[in-house]
mmCIF file of the C-alpha atoms, coordinates in Angstrom:
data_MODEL
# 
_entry.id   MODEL 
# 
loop_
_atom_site.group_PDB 
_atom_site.id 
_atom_site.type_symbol 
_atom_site.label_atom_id 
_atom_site.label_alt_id 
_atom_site.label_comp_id 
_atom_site.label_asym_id 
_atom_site.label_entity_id 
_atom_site.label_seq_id 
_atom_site.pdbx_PDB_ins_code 
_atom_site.Cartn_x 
_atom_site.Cartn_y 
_atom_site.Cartn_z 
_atom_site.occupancy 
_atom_site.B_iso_or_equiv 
_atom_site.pdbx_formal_charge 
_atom_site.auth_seq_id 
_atom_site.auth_comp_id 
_atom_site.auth_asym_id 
_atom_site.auth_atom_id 
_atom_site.pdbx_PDB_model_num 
ATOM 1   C CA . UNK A 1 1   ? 0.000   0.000   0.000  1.00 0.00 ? 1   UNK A CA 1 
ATOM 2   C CA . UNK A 1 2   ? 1.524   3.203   -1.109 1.00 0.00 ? 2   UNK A CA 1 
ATOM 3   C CA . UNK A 1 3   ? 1.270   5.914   1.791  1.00 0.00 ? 3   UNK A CA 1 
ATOM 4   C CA . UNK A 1 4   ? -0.720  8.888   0.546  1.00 0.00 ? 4   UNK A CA 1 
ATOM 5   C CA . UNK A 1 5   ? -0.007  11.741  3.805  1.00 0.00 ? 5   UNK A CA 1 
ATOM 6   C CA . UNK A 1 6   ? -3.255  13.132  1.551  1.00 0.00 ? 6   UNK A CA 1 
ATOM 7   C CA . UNK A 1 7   ? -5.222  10.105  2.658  1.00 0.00 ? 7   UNK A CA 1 
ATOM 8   C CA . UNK A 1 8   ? -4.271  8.169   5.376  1.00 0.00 ? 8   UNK A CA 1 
ATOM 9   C CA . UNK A 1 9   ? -4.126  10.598  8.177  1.00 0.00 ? 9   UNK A CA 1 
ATOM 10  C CA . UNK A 1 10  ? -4.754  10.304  12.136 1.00 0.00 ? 10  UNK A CA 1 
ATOM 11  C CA . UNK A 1 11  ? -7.452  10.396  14.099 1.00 0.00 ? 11  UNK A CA 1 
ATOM 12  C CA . UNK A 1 12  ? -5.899  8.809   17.147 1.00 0.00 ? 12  UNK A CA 1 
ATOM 13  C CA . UNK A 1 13  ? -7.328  7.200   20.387 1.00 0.00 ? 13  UNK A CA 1 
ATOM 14  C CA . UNK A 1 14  ? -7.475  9.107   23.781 1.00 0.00 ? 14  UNK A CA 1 
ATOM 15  C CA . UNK A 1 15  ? -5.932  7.797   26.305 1.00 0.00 ? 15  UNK A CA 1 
ATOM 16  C CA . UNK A 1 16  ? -8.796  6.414   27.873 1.00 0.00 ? 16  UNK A CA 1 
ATOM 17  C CA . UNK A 1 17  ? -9.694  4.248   24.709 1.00 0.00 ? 17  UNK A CA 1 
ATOM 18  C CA . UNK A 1 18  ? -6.159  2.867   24.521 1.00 0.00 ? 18  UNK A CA 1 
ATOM 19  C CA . UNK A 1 19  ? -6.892  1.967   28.410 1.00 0.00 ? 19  UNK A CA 1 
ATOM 20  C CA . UNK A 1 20  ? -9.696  -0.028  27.711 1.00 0.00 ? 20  UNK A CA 1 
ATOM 21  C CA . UNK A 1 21  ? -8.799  -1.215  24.340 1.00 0.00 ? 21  UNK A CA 1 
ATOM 22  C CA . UNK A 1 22  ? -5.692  -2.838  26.169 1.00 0.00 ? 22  UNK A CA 1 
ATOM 23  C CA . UNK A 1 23  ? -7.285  -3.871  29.733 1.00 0.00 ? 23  UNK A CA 1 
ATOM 24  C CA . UNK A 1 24  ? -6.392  -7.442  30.471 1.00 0.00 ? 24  UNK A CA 1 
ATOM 25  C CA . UNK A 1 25  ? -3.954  -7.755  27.938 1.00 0.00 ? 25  UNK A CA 1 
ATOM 26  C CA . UNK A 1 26  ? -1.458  -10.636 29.380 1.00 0.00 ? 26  UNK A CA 1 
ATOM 27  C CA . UNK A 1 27  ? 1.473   -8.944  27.879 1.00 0.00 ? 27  UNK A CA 1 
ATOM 28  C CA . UNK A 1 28  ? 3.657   -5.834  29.645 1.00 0.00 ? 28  UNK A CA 1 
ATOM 29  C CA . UNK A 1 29  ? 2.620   -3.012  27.674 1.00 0.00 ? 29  UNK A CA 1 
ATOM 30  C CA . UNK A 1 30  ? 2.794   1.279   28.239 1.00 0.00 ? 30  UNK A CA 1 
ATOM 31  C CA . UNK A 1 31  ? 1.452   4.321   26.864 1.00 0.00 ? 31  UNK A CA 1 
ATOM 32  C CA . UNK A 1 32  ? 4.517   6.103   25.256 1.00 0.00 ? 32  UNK A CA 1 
ATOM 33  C CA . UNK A 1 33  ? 5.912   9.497   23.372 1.00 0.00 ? 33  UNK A CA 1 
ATOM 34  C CA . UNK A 1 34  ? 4.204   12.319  24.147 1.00 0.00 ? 34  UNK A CA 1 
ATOM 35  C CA . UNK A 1 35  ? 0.664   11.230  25.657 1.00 0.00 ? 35  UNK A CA 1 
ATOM 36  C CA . UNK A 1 36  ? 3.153   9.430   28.211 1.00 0.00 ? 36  UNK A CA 1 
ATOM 37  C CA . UNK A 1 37  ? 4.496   12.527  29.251 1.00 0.00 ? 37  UNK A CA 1 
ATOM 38  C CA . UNK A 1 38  ? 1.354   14.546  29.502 1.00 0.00 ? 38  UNK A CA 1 
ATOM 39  C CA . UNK A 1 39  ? -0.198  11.513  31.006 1.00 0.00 ? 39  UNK A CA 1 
ATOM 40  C CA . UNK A 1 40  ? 2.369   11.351  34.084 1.00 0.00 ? 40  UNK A CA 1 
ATOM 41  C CA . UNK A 1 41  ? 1.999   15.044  34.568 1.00 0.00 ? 41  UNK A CA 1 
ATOM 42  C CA . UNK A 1 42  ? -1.716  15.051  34.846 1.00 0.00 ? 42  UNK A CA 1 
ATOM 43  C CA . UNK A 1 43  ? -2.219  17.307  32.072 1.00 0.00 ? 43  UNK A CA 1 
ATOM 44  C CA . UNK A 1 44  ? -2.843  18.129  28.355 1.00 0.00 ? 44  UNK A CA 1 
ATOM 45  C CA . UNK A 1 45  ? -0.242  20.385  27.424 1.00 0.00 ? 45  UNK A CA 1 
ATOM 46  C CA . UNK A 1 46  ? -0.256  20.209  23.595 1.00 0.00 ? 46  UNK A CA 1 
ATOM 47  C CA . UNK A 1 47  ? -2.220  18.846  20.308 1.00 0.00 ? 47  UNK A CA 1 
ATOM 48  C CA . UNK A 1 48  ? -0.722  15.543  20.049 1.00 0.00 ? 48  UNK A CA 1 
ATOM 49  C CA . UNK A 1 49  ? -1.089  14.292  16.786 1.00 0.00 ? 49  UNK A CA 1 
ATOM 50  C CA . UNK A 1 50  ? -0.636  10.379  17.322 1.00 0.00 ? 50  UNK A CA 1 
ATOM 51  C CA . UNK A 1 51  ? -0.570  8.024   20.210 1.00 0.00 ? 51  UNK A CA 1 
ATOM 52  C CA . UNK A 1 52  ? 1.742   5.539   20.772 1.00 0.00 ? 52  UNK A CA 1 
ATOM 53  C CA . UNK A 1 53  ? 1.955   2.536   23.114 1.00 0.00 ? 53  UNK A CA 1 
ATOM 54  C CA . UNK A 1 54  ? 4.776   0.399   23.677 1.00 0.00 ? 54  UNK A CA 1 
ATOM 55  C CA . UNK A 1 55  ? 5.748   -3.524  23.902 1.00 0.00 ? 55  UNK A CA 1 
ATOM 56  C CA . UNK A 1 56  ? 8.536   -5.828  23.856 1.00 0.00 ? 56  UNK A CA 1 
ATOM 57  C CA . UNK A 1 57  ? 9.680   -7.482  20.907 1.00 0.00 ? 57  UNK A CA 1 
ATOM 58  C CA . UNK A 1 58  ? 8.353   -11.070 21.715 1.00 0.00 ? 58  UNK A CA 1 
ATOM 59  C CA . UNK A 1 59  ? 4.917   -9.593  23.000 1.00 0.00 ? 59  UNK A CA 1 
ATOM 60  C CA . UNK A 1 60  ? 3.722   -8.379  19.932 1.00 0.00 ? 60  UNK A CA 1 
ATOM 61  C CA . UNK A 1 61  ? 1.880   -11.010 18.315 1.00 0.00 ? 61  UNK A CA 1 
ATOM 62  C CA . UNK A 1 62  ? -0.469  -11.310 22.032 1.00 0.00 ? 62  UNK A CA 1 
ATOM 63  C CA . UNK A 1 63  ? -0.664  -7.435  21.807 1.00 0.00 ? 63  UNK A CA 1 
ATOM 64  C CA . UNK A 1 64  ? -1.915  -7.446  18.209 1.00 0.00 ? 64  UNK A CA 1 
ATOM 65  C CA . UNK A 1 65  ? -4.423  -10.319 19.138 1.00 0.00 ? 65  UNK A CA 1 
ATOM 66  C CA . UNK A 1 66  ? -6.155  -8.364  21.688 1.00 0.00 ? 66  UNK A CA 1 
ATOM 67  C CA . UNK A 1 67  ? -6.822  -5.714  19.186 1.00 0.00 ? 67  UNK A CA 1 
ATOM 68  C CA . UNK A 1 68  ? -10.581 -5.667  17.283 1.00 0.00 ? 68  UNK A CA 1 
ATOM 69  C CA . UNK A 1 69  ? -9.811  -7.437  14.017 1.00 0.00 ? 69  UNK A CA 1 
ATOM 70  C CA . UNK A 1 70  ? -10.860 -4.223  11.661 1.00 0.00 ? 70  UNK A CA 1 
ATOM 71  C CA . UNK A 1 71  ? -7.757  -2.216  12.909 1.00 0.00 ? 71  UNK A CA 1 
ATOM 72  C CA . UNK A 1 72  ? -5.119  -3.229  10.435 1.00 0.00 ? 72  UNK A CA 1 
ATOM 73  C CA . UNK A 1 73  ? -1.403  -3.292  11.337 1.00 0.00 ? 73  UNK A CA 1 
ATOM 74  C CA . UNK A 1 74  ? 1.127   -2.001  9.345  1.00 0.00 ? 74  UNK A CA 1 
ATOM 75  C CA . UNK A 1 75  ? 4.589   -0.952  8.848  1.00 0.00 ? 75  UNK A CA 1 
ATOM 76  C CA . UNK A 1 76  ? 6.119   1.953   7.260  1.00 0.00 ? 76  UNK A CA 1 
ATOM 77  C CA . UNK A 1 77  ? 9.324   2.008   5.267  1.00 0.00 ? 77  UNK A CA 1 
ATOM 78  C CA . UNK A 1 78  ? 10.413  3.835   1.841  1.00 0.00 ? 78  UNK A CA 1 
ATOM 79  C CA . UNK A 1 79  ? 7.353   5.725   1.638  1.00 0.00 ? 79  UNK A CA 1 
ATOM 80  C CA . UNK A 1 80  ? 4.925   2.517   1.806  1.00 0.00 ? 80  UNK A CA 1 
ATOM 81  C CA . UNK A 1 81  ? 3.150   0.830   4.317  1.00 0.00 ? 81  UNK A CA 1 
ATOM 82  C CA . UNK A 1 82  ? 3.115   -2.943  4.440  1.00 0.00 ? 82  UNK A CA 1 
ATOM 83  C CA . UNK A 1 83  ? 0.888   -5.090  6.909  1.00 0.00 ? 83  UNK A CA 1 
ATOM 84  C CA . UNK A 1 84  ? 2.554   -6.733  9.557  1.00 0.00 ? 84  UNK A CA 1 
ATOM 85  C CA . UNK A 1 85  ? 2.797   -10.365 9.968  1.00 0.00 ? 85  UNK A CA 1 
ATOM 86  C CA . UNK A 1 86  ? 0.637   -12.180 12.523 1.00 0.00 ? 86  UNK A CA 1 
ATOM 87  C CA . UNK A 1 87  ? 3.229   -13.709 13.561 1.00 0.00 ? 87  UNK A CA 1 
ATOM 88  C CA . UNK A 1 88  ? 5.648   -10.146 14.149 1.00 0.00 ? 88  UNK A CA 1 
ATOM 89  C CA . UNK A 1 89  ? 8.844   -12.896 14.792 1.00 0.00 ? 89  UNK A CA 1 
ATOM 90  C CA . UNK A 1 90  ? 10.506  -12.108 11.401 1.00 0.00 ? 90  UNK A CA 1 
ATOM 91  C CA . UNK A 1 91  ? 14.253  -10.924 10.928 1.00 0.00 ? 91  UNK A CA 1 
ATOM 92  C CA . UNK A 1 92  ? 12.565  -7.730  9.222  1.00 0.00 ? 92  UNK A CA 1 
ATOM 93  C CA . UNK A 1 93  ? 10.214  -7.130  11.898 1.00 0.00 ? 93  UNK A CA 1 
ATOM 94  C CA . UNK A 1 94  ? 9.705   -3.197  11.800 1.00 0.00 ? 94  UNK A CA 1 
ATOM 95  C CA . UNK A 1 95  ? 10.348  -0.967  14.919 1.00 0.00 ? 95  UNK A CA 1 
ATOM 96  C CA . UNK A 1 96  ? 6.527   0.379   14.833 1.00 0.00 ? 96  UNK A CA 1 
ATOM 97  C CA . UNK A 1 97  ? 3.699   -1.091  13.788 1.00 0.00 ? 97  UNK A CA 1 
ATOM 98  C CA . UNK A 1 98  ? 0.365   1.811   12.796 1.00 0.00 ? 98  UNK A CA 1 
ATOM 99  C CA . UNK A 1 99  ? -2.404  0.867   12.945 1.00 0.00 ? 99  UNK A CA 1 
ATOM 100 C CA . UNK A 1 100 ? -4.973  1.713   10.251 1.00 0.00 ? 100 UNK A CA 1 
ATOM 101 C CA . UNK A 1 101 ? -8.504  1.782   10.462 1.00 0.00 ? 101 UNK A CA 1 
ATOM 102 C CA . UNK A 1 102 ? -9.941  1.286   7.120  1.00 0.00 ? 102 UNK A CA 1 
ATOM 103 C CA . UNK A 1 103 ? -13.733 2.390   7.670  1.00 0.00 ? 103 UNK A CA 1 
ATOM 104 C CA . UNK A 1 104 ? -12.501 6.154   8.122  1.00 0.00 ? 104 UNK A CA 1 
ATOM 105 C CA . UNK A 1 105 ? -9.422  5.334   6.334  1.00 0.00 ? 105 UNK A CA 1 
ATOM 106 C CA . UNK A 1 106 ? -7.404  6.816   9.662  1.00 0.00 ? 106 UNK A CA 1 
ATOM 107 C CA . UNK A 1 107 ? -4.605  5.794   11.795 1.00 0.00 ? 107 UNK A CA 1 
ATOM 108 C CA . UNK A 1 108 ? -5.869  5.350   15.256 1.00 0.00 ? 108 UNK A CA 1 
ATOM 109 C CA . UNK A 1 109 ? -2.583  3.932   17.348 1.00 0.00 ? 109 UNK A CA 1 
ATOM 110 C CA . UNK A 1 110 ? 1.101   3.122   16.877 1.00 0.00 ? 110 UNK A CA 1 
ATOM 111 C CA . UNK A 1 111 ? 2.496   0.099   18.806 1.00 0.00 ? 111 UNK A CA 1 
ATOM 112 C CA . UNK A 1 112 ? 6.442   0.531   19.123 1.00 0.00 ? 112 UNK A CA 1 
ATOM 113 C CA . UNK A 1 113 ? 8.986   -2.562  19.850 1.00 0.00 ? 113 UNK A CA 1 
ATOM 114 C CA . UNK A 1 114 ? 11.273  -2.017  22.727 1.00 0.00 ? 114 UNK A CA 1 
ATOM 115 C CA . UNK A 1 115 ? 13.700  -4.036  24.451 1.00 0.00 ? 115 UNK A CA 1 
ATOM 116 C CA . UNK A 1 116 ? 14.129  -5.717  27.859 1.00 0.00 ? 116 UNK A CA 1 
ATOM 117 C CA . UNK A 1 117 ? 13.689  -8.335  30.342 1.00 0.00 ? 117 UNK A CA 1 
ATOM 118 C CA . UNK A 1 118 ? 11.827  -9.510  33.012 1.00 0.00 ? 118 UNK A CA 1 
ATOM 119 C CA . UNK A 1 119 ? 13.870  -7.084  35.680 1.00 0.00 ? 119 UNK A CA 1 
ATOM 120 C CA . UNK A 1 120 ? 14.913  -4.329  33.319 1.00 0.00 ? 120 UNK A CA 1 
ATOM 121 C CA . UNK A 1 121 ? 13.805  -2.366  30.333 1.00 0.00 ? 121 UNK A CA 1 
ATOM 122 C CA . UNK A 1 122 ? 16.899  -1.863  27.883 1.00 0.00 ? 122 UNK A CA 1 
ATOM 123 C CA . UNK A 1 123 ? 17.113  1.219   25.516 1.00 0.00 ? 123 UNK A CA 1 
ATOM 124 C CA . UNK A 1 124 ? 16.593  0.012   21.821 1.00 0.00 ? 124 UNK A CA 1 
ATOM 125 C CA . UNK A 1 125 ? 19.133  2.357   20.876 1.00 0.00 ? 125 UNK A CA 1 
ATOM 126 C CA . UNK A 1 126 ? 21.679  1.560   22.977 1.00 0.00 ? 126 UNK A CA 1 
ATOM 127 C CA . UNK A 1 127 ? 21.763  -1.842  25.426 1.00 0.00 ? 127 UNK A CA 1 
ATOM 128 C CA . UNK A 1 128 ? 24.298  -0.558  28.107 1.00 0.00 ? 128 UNK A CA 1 
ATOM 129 C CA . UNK A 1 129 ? 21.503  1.436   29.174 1.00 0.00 ? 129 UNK A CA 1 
ATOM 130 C CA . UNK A 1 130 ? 18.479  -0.113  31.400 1.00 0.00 ? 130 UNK A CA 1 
ATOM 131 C CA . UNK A 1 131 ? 16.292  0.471   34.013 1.00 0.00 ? 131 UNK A CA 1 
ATOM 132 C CA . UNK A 1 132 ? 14.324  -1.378  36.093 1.00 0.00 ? 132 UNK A CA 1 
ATOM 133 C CA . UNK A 1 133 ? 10.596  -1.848  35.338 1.00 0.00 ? 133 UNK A CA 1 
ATOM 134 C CA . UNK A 1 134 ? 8.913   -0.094  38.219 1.00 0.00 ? 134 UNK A CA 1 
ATOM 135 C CA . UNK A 1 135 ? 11.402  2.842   37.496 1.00 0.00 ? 135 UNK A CA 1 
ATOM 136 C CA . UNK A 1 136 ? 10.662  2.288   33.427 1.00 0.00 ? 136 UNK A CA 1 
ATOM 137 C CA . UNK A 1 137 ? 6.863   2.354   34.050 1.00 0.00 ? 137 UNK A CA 1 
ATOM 138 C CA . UNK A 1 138 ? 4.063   2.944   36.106 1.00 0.00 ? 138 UNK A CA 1 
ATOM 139 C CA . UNK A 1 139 ? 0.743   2.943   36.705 1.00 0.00 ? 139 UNK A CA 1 
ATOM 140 C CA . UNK A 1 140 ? -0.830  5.932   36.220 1.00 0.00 ? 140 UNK A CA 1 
ATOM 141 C CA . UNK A 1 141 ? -4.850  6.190   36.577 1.00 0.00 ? 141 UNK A CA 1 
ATOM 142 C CA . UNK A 1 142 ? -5.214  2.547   35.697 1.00 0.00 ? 142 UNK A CA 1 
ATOM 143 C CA . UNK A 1 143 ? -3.066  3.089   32.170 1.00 0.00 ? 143 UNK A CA 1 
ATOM 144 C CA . UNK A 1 144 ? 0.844   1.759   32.636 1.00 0.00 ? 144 UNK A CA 1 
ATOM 145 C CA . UNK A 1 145 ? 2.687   4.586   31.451 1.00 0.00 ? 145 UNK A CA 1 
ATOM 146 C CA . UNK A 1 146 ? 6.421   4.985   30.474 1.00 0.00 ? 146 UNK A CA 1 
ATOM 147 C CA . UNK A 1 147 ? 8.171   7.088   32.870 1.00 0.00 ? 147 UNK A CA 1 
ATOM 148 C CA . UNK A 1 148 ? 9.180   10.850  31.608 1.00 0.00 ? 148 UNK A CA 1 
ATOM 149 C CA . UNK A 1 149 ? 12.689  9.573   32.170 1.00 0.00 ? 149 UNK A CA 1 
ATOM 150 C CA . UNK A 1 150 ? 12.376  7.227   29.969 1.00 0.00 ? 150 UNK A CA 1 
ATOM 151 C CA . UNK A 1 151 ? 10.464  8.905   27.049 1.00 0.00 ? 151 UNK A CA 1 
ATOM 152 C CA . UNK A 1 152 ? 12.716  12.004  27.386 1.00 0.00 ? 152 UNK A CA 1 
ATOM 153 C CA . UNK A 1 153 ? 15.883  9.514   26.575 1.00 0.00 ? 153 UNK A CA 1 
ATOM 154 C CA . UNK A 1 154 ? 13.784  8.756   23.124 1.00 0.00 ? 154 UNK A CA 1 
ATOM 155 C CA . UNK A 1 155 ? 13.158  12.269  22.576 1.00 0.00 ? 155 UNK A CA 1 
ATOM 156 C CA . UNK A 1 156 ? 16.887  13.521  23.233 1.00 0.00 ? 156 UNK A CA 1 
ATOM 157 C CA . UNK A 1 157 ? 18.679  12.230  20.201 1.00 0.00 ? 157 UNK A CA 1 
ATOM 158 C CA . UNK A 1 158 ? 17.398  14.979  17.815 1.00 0.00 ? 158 UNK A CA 1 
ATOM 159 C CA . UNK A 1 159 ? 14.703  16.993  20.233 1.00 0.00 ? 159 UNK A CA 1 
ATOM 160 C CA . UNK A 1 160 ? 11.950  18.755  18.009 1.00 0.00 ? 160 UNK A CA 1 
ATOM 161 C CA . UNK A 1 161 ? 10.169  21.211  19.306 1.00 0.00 ? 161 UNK A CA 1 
ATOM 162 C CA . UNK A 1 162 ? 7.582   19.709  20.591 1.00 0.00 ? 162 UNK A CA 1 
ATOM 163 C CA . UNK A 1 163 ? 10.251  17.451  22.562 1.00 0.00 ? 163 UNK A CA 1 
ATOM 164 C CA . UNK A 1 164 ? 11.940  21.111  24.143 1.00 0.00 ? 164 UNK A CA 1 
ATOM 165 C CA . UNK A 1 165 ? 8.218   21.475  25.160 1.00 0.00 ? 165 UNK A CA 1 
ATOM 166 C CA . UNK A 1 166 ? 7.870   17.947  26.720 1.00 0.00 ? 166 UNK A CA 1 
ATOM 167 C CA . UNK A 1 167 ? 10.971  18.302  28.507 1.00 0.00 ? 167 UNK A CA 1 
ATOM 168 C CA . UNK A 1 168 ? 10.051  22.136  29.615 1.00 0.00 ? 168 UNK A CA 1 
ATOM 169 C CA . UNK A 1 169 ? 6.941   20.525  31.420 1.00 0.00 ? 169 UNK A CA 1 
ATOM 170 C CA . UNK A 1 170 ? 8.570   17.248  33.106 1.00 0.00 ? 170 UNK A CA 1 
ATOM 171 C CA . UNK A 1 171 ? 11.812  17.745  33.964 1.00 0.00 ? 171 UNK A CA 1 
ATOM 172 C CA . UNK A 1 172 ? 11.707  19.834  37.206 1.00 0.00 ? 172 UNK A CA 1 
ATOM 173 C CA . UNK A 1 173 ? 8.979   17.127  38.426 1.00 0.00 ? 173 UNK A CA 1 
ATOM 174 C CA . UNK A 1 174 ? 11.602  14.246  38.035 1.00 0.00 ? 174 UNK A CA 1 
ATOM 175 C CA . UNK A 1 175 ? 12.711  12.438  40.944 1.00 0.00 ? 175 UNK A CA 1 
ATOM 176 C CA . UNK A 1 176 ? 16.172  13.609  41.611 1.00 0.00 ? 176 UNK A CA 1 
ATOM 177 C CA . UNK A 1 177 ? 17.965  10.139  40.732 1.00 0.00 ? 177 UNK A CA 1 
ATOM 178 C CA . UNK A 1 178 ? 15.781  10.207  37.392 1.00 0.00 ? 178 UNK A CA 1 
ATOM 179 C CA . UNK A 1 179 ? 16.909  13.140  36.594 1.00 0.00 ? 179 UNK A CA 1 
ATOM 180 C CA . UNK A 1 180 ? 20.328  11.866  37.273 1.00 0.00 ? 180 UNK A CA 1 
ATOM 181 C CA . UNK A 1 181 ? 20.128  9.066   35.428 1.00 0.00 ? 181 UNK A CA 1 
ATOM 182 C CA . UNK A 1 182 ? 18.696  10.768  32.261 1.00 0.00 ? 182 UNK A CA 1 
ATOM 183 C CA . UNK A 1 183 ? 21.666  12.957  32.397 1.00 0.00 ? 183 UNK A CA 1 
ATOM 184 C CA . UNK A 1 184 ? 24.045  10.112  32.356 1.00 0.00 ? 184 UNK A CA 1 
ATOM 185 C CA . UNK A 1 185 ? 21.599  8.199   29.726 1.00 0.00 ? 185 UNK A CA 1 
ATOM 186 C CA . UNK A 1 186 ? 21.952  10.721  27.261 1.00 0.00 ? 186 UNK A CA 1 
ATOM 187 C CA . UNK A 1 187 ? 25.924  11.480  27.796 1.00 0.00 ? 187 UNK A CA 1 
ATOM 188 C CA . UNK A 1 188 ? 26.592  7.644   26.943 1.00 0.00 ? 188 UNK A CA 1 
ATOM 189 C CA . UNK A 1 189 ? 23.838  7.078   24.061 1.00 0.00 ? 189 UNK A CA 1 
ATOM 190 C CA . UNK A 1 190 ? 24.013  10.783  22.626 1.00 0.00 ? 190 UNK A CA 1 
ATOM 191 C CA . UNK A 1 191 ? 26.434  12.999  23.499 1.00 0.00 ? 191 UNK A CA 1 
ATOM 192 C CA . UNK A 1 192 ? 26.205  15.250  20.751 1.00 0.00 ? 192 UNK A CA 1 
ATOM 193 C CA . UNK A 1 193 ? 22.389  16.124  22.668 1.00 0.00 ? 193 UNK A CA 1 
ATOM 194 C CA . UNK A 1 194 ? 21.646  19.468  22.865 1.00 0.00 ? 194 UNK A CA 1 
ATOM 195 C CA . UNK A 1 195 ? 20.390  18.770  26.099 1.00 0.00 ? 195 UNK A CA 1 
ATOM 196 C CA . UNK A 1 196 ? 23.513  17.800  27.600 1.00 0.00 ? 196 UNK A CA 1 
ATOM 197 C CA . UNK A 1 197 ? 23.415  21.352  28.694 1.00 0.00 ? 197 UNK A CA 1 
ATOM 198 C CA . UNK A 1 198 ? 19.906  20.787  30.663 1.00 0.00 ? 198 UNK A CA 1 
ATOM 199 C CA . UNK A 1 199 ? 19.928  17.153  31.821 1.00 0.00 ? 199 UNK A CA 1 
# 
């Protein structure tokens, strides 16, 4: 399927729907990106034009079964968009999965693959960098959410501005050793960061 940005647009879940689309799904999963951070902080401090949860690599074919059988999953690359195998164990299994739904023709969720296991979650981008899970994740009005800590490291190898903004609003809430540890995170996995300067 060729990607047409004309077409096949978002219209993404709240929060709330990704809650109960996900409840009792026997596979660790977390709200991630942006909604994550807003999420944690109790507030809606920007449009947010996607939403994004998070799995591990091995979970995804569990995760994809709980979803309802109309949203299609697929995979973006060179300008197309494939559809993900059932299976999701392939040597060319993609890093996100979106998910389409084809009766408004609208992306309504991305599911990215991270790394980890049972005691830590490991940085995709770089493995000498973990944390463990009740530091990686938590449970935030019934909806596991990815720590700021965690989704700031994501956001810090090339920051938009929409990641300035996400840091603006979290940081200073951080527990000290978070903060601490994002500040190492970054100086080992990207220390050519502008916000070696801030974390």
């Amino acid at each position: 399927m060729r990607y047409d940005p004309q077409r096949h647009v978002w219209a993404p879940l709240s929060v709330t729907e990704v809650g109960t689309l996900l409840t009792g799904c026997p596979v660790t999963w977390w709200l991630s990106g942006g909604w994550a951070i807003d999420h944690w902080c109790g507030t809606v401090s920007r449009p947010h034009g996607d939403i994004d949860v998070s799995t591990l690599r091995p979970s995804l074919p569990t995760l994809l079964d709980r979803l309802p059988d109309r949203l299609r999953p697929v995979a973006a690359g060179c300008g197309h968009r494939r559809r993900v195998a059932p299976a999701g164990r392939s040597p060319g299994q993609p890093q996100t999965a979106q998910h389409l739904d084809p009766g408004p023709d609208r992306f309504v969720l991305q599911v990215n693959l991270e790394d980890g296991d049972d005691e830590v979650w490991r940085y995709r981008r770089d493995a000498r960098i973990d944390l463990p899970w009740d530091r990686a994740v938590t449970l935030v009005r019934s909806v596991p959410t990815g720590t700021p800590a965690t989704q700031l490291l994501w956001k810090s190898q090339d920051p938009r501005p929409v990641d300035d903004h996400d840091l603006n609003l979290a940081y200073d809430m951080l527990h000290p050793t978070d903060r601490r540890w994002l500040g190492e995170a970054i100086r080992v996995a990207h220390p050519s960061s502008p916000w070696l300067t801030v974390a």
